[in-house]
DRENVO-529028 format. One line per field, with one value per residue (C-alpha): residue in one letter; x, y, z; residue number from 0; chain. Coordinates in steps of 0.001 Angstrom, whole numbers, plus 500000, padded with zeros to 6 digits. Layout:
resn = [A, ...]
east = [X, ...]
north = [Y, ...]
up = [Z, ...]
resi = [NUM, ...]
chain = [A, ...]
***
This chain:
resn = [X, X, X, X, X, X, X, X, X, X, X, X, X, X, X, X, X, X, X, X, X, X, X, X, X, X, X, X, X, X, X, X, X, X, X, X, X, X, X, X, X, X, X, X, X, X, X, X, X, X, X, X, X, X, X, X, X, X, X, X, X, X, X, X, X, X, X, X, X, X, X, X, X, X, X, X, X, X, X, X, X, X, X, X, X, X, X, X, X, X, X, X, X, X, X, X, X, X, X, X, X, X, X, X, X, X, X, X, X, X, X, X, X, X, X, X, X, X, X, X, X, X, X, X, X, X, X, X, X, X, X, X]
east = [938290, 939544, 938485, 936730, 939100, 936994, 936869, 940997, 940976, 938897, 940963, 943892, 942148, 941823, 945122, 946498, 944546, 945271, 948766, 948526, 947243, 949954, 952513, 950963, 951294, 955096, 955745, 954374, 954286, 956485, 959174, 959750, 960159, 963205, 963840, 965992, 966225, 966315, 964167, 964761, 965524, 965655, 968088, 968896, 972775, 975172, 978408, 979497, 981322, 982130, 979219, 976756, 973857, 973314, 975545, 972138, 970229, 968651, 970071, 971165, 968563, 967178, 969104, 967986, 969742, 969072, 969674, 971054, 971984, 975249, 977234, 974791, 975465, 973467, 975121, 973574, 974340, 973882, 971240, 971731, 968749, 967831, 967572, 964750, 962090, 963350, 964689, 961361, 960046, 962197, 962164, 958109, 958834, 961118, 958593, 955440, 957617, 958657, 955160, 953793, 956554, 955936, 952108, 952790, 955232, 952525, 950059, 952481, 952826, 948906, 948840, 951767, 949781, 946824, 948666, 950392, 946395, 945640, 948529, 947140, 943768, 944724, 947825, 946931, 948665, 949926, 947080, 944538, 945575, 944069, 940581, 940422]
north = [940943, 942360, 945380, 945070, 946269, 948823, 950291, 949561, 951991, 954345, 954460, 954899, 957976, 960078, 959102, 960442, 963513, 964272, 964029, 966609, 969001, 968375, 968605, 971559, 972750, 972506, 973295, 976419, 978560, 976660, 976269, 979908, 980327, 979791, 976960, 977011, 972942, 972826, 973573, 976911, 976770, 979623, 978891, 980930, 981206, 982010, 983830, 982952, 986071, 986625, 989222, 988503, 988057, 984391, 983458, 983947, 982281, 985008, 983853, 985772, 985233, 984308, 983927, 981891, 979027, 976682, 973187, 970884, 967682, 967405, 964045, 962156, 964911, 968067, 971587, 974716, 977679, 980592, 983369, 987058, 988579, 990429, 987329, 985519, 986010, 985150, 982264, 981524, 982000, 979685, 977277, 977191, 976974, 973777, 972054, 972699, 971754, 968497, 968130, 968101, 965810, 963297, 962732, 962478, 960036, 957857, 958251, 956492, 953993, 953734, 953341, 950863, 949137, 948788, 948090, 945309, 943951, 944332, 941995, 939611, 939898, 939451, 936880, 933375, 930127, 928013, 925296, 927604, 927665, 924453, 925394, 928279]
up = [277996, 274655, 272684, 269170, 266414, 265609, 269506, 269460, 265870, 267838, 270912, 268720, 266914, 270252, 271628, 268284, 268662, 272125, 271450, 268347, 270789, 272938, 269877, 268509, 272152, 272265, 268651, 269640, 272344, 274107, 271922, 271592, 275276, 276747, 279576, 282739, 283476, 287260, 290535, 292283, 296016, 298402, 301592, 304362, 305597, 308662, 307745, 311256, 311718, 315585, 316936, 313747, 314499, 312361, 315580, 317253, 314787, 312927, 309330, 306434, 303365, 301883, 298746, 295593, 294197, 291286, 291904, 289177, 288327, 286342, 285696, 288598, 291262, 292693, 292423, 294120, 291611, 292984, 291421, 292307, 293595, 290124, 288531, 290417, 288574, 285306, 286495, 287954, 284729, 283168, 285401, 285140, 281176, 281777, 284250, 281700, 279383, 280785, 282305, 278470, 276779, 279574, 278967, 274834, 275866, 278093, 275090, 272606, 275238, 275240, 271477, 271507, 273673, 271558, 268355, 270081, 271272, 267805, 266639, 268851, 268372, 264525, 264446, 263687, 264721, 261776, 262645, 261895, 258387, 258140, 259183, 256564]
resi = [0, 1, 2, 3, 4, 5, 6, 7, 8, 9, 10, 11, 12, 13, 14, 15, 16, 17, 18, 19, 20, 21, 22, 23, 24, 25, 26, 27, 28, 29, 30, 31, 32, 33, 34, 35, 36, 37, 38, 39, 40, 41, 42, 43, 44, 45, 46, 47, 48, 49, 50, 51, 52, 53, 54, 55, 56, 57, 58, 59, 60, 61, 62, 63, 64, 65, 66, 67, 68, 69, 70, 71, 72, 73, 74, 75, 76, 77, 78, 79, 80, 81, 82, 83, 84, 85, 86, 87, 88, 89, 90, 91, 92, 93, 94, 95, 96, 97, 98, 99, 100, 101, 102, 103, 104, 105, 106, 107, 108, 109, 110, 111, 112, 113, 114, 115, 116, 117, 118, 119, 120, 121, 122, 123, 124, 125, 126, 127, 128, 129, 130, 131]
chain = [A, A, A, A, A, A, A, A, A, A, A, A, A, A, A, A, A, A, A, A, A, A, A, A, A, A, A, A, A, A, A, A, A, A, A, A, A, A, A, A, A, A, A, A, A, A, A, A, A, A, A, A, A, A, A, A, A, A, A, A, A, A, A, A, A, A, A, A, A, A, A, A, A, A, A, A, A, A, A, A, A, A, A, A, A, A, A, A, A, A, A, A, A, A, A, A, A, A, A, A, A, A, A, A, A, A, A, A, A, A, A, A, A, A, A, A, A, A, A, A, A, A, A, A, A, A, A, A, A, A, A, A]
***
């Protein structure tokens, strides 16, 4: 069952709004923060020095990475320990980021949607010409 115009308009109207908000969201605060695309990973690691004690299984670590994707594969750079939390930081700025650009692109998708039922609802087939 379709929506009435009117309810379609509607619809339309609080996409559009929600959206603003989202807009106005990363126009501002967001956009002045700085953004570290990737996901931080902390691994532990044997040196495998004769006598160490990662020979045992007690590993060296942890020690922070950031893993990226560059030209389709994974690299693990390496972040020295003074770093983490800014990284972390700007890794959480990237992921809200992301997180926010993602839904504004699902709500145009919504309103696509709806302008495309309202074509439909509204397009007439040459025959009906006659009957008007």
């Amino acid at each position: 069952m379709s929506l009435d115009i009117s309810r379609m308009r509607q619809e339309m109207g609080r996409l559009s709004r929600e959206r603003w908000g989202l807009e106005k969201k990363l126009a501002g605060v967001l956009s002045r923060k700085f953004l570290l695309k990737g996901s931080l990973v902390q691994k532990y690691k044997a040196c495998n020095k004769p006598g160490c004690r990662c020979t045992r299984g007690e590993l060296h670590g942890p020690f922070c990475y950031l893993s990226v994707s560059q030209g389709g594969k994974t690299r693990m750079i390496f972040i020295k320990k003074q770093h983490w939390q800014k990284a972390k930081e700007l890794s959480t700025n990237y992921r809200q980021w992301r997180k926010k650009r993602a839904t504004i692109a699902q709500i145009n998708k919504q309103i696509l949607a709806l302008i495309d039922q309202m074509e439909k609802e509204r397009t007439l087939e040459v025959s009906s010409l006659e009957k008007r």
